[in-house]
N, C-alpha and C positions, 0 to 999 in steps of 0.2 A: 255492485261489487265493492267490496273493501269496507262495508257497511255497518255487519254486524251479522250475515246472515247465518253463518257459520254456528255463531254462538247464540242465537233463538233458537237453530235448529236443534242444537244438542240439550239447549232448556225443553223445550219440547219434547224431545222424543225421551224425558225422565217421565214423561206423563204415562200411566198404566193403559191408557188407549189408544196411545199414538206414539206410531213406530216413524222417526225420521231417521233416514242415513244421509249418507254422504250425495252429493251432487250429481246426475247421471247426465245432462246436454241433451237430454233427450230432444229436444228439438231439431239439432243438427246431424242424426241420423236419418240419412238418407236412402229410405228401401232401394229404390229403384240404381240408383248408384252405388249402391252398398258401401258407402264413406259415412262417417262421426266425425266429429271436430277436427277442423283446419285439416281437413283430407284422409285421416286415417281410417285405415279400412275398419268398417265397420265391425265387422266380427273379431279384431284386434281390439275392440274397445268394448264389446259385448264382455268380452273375455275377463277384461278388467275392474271392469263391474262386480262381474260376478266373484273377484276376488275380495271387491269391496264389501260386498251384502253377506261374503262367504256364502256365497249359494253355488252348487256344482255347475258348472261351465257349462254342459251340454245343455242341460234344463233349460239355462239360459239362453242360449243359441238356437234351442229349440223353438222360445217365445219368440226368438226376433225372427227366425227363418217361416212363422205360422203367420207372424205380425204383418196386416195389411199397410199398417200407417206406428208410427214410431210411438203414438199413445197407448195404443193396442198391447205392446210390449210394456212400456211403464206400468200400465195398469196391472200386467201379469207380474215383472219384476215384483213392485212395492206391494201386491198384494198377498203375495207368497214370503215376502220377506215381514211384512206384518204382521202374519197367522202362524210363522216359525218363533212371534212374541207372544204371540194370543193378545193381540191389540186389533181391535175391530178399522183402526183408522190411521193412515198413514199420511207423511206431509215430504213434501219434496222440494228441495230448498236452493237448485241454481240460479245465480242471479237472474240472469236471460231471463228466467221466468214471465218478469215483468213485461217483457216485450213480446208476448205469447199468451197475452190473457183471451184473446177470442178465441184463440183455440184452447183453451183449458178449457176458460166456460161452457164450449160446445161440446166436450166431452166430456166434461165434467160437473155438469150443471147445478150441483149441489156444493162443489169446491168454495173454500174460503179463503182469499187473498190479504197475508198479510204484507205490509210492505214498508221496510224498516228503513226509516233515514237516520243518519248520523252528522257529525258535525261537518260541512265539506272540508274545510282545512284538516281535520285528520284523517278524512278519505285521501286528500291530496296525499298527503305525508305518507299516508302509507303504501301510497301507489310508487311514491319516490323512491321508500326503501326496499320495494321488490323493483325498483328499475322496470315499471312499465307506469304506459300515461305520466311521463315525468314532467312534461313539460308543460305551461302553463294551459297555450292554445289547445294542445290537448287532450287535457285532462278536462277543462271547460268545456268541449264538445264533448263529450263522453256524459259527462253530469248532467247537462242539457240534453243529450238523447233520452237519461234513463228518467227525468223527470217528465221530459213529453209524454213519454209511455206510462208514464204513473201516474197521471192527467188522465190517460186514455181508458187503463183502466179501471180506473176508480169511475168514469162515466158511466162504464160497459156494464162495471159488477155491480155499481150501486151500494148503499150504505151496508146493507145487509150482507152485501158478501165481499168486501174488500173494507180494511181497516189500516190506519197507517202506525206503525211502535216508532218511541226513539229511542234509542240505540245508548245513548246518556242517564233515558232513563230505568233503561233495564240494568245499568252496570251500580246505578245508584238506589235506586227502588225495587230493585229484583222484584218482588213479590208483590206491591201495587201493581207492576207492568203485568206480570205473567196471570195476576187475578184478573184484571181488563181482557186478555186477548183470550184465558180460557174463556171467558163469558161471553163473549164473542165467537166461540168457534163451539157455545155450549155442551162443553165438558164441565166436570165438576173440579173441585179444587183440587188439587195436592201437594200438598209444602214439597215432595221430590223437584218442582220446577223453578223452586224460586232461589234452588241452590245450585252452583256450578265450581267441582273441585278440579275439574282438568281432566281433560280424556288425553293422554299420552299414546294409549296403546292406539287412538285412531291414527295419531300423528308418527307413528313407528309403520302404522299399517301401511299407509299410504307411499310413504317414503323407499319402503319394502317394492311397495306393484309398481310404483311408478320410476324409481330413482332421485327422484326430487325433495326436494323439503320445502314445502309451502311456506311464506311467512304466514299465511292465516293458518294453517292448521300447528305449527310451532306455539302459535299465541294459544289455538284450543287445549295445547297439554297443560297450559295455566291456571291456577283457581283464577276465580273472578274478584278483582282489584277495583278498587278506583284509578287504578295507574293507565287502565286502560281507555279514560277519558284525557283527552288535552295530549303534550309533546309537540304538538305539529311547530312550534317555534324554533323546534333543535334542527328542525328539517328545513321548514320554507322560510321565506324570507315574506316582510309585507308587500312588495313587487311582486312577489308570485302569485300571490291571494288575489290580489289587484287586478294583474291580469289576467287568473283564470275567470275574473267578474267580472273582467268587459266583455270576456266570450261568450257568456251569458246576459249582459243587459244588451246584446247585439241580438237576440232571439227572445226578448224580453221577459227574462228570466232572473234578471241581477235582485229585485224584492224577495224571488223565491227564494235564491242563494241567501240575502242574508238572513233573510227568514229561520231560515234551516241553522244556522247557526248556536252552538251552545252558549 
């Protein structure tokens, strides 16, 4: 989260083969409960989807009420919202993802895992200015979850089908980054990816269905800047930094952390 997924996703889905939209949770649909994220019922969340993909509601309600297991429906969503592009391949970009790589692979066995790190102190920082994960310890266990899992999957999927972006160097390199990971996910080139002027009308869409104004999706109605590397000084302090890395060298992670660093 707070990574950069957002803005791959939408370099991506400029590509003439691959349709990526917005985020679905699909993991946290629960048939048998009929609940989506933090308890809402699920067909209140089908609903809104479908306002996201602009796909007609029932269509959709129809995939989940047929849907044995909540891939079942993804697979139907994104592949109906791919073929309304005429794009053969579509990419689906919730964070969580990362923590649900055994079940992509198992249903998806040809899937491509990309997985974008960013500099932590400006994941911090930007968690501070949405006022979530604000605080050192835990923002430090949050980081540490989502690298154990990025460990885990990068074992599961193996070189060929999980590759790791950095997030610094797509905002600086556009077009070296985005030529690496089509040749990796063996698409061909297209200068459409290596440019990003701002999608606003997603960040009006959204704000429309849901009420809210994301800071991540405020930042997607933006061209793509260098502005969007570094800041995290205006935000944290070196105590913050500090101790979100002892959270992490307590799980023996604090080399990864400053690894990861720009």
């Amino acid at each position: 989260m707070r990574s950069g997924t957002t803005l791959l996703r939408a370099m991506l889905g400029q590509h003439p083969r691959i349709a990526a939209g917005l985020e679905t949770h699909w993991f946290e649909l629960d048939p048998a409960a009929g609940t989506a994220r933090h308890g809402e019922s699920a067909e209140d969340h089908i609903r809104r989807l479908a306002g996201f993909f602009q796909i007609e509601p029932m269509a959709a309600l129809t995939w989940w009420r047929q849907a044995k297991a909540p891939e079942d429906f993804l697979s139907s969503l994104m592949a109906f919202y791919a073929a309304g592009q005429g794009k053969p391949r579509w990419a689906e970009k919730t964070p969580g993802n990362l923590r649900h790589a055994e079940r992509i692979l198992a249903r998806w066995p040809a899937a491509r895992l990309i997985h974008i790190v960013r500099d932590p102190r400006d994941v911090f920082a930007s968690f501070r200015r949405s006022e979530k994960y604000g605080r050192p310890a835990d923002y430090g266990a949050l980081w540490c979850d989502y690298f154990e899992a990025a460990a885990q999957a990068r074992a599961l999927a193996g070189p060929d089908r999980f590759v790791e972006c950095r997030y610094e160097q797509l905002v600086w390199a556009p077009e070296v980054e985005m030529r690496r990971l089509l040749d990796f996910l063996g698409e061909p080139w297209d200068a459409a990816c290596a440019r990003f002027d701002g999608r606003p009308q997603e960040f009006e869409q959204v704000r429309d269905l849901t009420g809210h104004e994301s800071t991540t999706l405020a930042q997607l109605a933006e061209p793509l800047t260098e502005a969007r590397v570094g800041g995290w000084a205006d935000v944290l302090s070196e105590s913050d930094i500090a101790a979100a890395r002892a959270v992490c060298a307590t799980r023996g992670l604090a080399e990864v952390f400053d690894g990861a660093m720009a």
